[in-house]
C-alpha positions as a Markdown table, in Angstrom:
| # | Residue | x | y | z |
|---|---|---|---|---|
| 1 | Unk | -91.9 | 50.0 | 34.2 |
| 2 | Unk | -91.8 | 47.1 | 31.6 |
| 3 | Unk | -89.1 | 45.8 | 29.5 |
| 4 | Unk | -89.3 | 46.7 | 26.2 |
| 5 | Unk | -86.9 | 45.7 | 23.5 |
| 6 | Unk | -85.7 | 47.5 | 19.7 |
| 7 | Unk | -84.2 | 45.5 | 17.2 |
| 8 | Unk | -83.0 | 48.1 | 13.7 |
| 9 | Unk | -83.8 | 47.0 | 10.7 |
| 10 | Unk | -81.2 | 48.9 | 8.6 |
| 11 | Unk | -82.0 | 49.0 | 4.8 |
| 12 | Unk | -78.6 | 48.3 | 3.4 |
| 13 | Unk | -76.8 | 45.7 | 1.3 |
| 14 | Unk | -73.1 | 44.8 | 1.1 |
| 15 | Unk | -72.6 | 47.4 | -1.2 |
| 16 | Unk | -74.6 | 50.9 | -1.4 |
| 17 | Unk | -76.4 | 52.1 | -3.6 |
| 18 | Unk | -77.4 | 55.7 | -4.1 |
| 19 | Unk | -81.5 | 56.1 | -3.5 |
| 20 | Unk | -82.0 | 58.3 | -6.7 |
| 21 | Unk | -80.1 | 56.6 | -9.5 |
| 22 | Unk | -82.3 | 55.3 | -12.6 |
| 23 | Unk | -79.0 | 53.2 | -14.0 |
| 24 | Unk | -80.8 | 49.7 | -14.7 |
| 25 | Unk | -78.0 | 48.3 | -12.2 |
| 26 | Unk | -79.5 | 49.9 | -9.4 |
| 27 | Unk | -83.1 | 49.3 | -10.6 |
| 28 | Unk | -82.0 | 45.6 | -10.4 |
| 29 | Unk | -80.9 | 46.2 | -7.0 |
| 30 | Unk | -83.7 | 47.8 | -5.8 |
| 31 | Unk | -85.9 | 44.4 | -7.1 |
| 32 | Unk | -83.5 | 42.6 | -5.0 |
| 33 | Unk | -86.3 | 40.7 | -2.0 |
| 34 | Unk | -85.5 | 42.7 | 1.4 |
| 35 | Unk | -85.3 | 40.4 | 4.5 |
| 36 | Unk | -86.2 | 42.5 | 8.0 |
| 37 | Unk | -83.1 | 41.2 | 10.6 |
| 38 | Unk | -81.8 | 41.8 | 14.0 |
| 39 | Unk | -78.1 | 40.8 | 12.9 |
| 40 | Unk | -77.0 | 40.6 | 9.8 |
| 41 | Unk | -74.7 | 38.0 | 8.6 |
| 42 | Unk | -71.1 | 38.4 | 8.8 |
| 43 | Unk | -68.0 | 36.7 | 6.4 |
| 44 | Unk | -66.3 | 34.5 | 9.2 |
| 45 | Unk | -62.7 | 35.7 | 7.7 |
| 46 | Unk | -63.7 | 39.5 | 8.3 |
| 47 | Unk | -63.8 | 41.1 | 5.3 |
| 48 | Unk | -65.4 | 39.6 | 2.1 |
| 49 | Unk | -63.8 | 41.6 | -0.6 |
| 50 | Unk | -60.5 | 40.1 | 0.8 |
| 51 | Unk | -61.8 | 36.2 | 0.0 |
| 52 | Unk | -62.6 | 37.0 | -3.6 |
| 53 | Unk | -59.0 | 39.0 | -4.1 |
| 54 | Unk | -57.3 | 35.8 | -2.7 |
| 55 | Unk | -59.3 | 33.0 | -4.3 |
| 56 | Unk | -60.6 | 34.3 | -8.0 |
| 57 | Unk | -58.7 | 32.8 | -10.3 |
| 58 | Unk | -57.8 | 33.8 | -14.1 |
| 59 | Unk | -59.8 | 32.3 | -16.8 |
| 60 | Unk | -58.6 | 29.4 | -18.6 |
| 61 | Unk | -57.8 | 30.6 | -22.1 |
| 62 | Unk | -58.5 | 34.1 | -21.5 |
| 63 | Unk | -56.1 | 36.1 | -23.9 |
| 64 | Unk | -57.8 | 39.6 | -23.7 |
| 65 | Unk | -57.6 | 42.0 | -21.1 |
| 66 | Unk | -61.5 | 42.6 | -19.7 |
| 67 | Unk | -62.0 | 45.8 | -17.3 |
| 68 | Unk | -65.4 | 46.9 | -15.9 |
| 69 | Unk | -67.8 | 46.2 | -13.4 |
| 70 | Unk | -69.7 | 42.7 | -12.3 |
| 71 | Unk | -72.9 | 42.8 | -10.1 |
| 72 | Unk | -73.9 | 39.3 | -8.3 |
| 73 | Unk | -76.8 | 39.3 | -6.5 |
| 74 | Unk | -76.8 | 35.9 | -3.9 |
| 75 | Unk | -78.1 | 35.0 | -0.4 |
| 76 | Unk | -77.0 | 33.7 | 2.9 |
| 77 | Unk | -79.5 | 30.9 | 4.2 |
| 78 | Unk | -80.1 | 29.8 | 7.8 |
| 79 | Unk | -77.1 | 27.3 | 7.6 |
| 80 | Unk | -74.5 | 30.0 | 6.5 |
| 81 | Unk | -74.3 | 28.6 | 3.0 |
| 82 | Unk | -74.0 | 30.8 | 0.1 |
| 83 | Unk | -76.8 | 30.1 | -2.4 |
| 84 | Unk | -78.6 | 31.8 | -5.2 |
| 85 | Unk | -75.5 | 32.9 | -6.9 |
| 86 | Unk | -76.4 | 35.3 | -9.8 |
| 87 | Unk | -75.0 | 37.9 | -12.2 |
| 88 | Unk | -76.9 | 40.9 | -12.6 |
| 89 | Unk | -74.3 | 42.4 | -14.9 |
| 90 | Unk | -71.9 | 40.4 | -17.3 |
| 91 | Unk | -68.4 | 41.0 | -18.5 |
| 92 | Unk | -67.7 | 37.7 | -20.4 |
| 93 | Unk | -68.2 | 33.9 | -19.9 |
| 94 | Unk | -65.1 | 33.4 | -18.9 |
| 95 | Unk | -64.6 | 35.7 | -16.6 |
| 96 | Unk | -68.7 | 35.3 | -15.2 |
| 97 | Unk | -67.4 | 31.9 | -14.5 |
| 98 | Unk | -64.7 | 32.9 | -12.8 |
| 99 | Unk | -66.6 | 35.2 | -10.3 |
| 100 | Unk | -69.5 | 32.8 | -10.3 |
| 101 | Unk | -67.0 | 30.0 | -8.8 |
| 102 | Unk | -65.8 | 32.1 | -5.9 |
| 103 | Unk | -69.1 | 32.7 | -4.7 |
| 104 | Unk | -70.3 | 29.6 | -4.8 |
| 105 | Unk | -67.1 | 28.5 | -3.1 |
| 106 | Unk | -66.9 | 30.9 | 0.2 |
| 107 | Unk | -67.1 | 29.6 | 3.3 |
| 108 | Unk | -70.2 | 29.3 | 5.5 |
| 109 | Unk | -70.7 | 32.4 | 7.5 |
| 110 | Unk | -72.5 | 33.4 | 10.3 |
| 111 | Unk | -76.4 | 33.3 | 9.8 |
| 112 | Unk | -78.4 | 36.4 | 9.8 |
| 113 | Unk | -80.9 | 36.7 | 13.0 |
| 114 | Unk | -83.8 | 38.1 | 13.6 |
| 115 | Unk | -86.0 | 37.4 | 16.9 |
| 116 | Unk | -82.5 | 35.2 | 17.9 |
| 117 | Unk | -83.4 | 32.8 | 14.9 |
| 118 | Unk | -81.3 | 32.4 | 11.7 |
| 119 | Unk | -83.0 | 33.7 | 8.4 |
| 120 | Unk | -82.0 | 34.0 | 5.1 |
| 121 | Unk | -80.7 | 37.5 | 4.0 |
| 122 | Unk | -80.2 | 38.5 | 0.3 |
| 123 | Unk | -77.0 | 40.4 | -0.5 |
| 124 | Unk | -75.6 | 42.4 | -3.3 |
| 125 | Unk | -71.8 | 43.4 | -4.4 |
| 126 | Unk | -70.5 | 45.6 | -7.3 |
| 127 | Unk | -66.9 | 45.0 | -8.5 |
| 128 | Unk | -64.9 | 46.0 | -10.5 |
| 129 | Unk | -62.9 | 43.6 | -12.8 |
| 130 | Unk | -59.6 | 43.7 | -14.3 |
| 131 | Unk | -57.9 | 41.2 | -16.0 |
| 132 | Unk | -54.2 | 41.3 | -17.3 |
| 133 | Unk | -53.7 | 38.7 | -19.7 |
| 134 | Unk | -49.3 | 39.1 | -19.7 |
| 135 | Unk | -49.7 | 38.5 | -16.5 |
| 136 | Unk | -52.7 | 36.0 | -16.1 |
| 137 | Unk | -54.1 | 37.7 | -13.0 |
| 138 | Unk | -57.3 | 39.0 | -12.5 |
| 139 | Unk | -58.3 | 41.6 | -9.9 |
| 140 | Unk | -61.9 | 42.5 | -8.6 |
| 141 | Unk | -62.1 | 44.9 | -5.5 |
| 142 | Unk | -65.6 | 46.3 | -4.4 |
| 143 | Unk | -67.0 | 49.4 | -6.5 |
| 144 | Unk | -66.2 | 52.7 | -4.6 |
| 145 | Unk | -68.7 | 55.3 | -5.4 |
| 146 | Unk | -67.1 | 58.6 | -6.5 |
| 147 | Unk | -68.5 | 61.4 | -4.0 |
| 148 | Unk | -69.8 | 63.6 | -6.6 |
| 149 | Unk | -71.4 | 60.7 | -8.0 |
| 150 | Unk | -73.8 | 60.0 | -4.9 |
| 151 | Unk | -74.4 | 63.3 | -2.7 |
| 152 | Unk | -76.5 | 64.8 | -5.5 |
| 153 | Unk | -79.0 | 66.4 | -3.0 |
| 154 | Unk | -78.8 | 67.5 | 0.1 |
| 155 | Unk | -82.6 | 66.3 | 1.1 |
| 156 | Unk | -82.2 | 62.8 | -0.5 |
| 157 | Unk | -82.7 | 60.0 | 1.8 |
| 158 | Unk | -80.8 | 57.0 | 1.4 |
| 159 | Unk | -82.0 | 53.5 | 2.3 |
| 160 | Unk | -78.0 | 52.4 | 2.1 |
| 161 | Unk | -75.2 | 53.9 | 3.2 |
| 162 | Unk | -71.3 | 53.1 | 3.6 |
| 163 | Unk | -71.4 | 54.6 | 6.9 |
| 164 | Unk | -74.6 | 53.3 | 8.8 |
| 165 | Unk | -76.3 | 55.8 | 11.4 |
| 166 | Unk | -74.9 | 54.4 | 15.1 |
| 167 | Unk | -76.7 | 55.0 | 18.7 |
| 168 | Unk | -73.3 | 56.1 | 20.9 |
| 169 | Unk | -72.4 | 53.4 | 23.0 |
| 170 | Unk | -73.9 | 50.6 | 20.6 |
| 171 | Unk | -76.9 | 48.6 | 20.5 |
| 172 | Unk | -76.4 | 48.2 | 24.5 |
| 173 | Unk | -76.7 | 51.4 | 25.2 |
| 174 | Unk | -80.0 | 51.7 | 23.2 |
| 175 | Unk | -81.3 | 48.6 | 25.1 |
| 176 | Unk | -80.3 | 50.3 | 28.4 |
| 177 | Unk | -81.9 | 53.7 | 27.5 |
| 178 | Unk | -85.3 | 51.7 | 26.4 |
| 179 | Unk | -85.7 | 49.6 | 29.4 |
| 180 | Unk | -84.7 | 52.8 | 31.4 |
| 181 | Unk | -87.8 | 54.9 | 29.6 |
| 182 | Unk | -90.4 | 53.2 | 28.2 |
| 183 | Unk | -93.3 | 53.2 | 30.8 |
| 184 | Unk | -95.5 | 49.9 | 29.8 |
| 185 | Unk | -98.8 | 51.4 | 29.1 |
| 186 | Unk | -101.1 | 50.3 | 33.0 |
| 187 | Unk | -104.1 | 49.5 | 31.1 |
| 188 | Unk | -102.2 | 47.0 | 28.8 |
| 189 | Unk | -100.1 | 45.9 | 31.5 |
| 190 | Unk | -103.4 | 44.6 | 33.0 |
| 191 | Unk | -105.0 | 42.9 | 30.4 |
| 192 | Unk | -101.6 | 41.1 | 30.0 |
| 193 | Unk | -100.9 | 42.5 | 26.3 |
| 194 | Unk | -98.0 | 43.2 | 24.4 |
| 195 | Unk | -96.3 | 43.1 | 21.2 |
| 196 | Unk | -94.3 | 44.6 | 18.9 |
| 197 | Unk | -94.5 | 48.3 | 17.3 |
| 198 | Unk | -92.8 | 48.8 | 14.1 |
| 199 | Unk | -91.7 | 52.9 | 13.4 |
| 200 | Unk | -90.2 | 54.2 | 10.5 |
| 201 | Unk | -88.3 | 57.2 | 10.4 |
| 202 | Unk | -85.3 | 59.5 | 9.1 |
| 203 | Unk | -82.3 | 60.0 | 10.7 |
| 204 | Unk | -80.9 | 63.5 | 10.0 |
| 205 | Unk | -77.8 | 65.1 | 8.7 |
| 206 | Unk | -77.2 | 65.8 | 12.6 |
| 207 | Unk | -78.3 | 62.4 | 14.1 |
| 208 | Unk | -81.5 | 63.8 | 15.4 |
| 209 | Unk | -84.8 | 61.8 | 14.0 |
| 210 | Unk | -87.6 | 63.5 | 12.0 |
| 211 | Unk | -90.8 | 61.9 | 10.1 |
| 212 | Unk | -91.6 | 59.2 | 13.0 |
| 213 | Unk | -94.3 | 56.9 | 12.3 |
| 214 | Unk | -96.1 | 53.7 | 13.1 |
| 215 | Unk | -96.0 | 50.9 | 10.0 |
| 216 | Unk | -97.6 | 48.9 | 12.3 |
| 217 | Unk | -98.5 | 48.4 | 16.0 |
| 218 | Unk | -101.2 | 45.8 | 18.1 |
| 219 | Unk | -102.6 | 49.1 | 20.2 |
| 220 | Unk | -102.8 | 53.1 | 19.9 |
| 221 | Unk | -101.2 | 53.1 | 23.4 |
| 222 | Unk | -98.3 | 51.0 | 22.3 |
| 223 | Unk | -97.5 | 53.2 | 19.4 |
| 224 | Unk | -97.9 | 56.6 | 21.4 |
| 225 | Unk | -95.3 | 55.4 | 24.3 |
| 226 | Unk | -93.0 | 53.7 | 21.3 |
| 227 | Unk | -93.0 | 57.0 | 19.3 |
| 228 | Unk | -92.3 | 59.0 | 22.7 |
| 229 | Unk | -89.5 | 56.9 | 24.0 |
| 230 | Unk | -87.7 | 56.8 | 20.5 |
| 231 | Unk | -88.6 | 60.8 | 19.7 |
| 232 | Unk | -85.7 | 62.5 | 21.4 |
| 233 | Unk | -83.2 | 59.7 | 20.3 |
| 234 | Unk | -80.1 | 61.1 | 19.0 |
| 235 | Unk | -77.8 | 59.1 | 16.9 |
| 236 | Unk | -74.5 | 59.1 | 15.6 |
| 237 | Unk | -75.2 | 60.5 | 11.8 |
| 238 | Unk | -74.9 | 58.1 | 8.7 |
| 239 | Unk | -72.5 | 58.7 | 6.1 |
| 240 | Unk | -72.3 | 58.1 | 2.1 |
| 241 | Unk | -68.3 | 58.3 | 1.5 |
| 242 | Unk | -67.3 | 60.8 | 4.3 |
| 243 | Unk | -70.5 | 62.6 | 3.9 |
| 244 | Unk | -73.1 | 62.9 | 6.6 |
| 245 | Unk | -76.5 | 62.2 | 4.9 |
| 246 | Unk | -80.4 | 61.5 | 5.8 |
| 247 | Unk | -81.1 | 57.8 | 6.1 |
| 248 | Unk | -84.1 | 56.1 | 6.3 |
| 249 | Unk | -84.1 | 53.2 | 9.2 |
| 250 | Unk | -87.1 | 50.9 | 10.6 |
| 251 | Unk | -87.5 | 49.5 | 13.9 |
| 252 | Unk | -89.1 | 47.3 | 16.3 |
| 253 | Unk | -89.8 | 48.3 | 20.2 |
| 254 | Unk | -91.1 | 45.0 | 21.8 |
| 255 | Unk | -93.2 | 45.8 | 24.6 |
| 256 | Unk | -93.0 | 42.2 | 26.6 |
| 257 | Unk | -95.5 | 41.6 | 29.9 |
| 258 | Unk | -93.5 | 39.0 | 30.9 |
| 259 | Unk | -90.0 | 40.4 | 30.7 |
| 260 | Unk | -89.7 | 42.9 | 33.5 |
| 261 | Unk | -87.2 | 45.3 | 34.3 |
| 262 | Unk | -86.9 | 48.0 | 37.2 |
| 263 | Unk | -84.3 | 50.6 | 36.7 |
């Protein structure tokens, strides 16, 4: 038996999105370029929303009180660095400068990797604004989708949930299950071949999966012992606020000739 290793790449951005709204917002989002990872970056201080709430500040001059929402679409490059800083959704100058500045201001965080190299990820955040002009402070907290608003159909299958699917124990115990089953296929084992077999799939309601298939694979006997091993997988379900729903995932089983492991 062969090593073989699965890294998920989850379909999600910082803040979800329901898969069957035609708003022009979420169309927007939708455009936003997908970046396959391993890990995805993480705001060194813990939670992001927190570093806007602290460091926005109120606009010069501002005498009106704004409320509604702000969408920024940016990216997180090898280095940490927040770049591409962009508004797909105004509220005023003032106050786009405002949000604009905060971005462009966080801290470095921790890279993105995929393979164990940093990449680039693109992100995307909702919030809602308001501004108090007797008080000159300005609040923006992270859009909270209204349950009724999002589980609109019980067979829709989301690509981005606030409650991603899990594998009980963690990414750990996946590994260990993998390197426990997968049987490296003799004839490739020979010829000294490997690589990697990308499946798509759904994870249902109850964590089981359903609609497993190859994107893409280097041999038929690669993809027949990847869908086996990953078949009978049994997750912990995804949620959409509180609610367990179908969510589409992607992953990678490397099958490595050089990486043995005997369990």
């Amino acid at each position: 038996m062969k090593k073989a290793f699965l890294i998920f790449i989850a379909l999600f951005s910082c803040s979800v999105l329901a898969a069957q709204t035609t708003d022009s917002v979420t169309n927007k989002f939708n455009k936003i370029p997908f970046t396959p990872f391993s890990i995805f970056a993480k705001f060194p201080g813990g939670d992001f929303e927190v570093y806007i709430e602290k460091n926005i500040k109120y606009p010069d001059g501002l005498v009106e009180n704004i409320n509604g929402e702000s969408v920024i679409a940016f990216s997180v490059d090898t280095g940490g660095n927040v770049v591409n800083v962009q508004l797909l959704k105004n509220l005023s100058p003032a106050v786009d400068s405002s949000i604009i500045r905060v971005f462009n201001g966080s801290p470095k965080w921790i890279p993105a990797k995929l393979h164990g190299n940093n990449i680039k990820v693109n992100i995307g955040m909702r919030l809602m604004v308001k501004t108090d002009s007797a008080t000159k402070t300005i609040k923006a907290t992270e859009y909270k989708y209204p349950a009724k608003t999002i589980v609109r159909n019980e067979n829709t299958i989301y690509t981005a949930v606030s409650g991603p699917p899990q594998f009980p124990g963690g990414i750990d115990s996946l590994h260990h299950y993998l390197n426990k089953n997968i049987v490296y296929p003799a004839e490739q084992l020979k010829k000294h071949a490997g690589g990697s077999v990308i499946l798509t799939f759904v994870i249902e309601k109850d964590g089981v999966l359903s609609d497993v298939k190859v994107l893409q694979s280097p041999d038929e006997q690669f993809s027949e012992e990847a869908i086996r091993v990953i078949q009978p997988v049994k997750y912990i379900n995804g949620s959409q606020n509180g609610h367990p729903v179908r969510v589409a995932y992607s992953a990678e089983v490397k099958f490595d000739p050089d990486n043995p492991g005997s369990h």
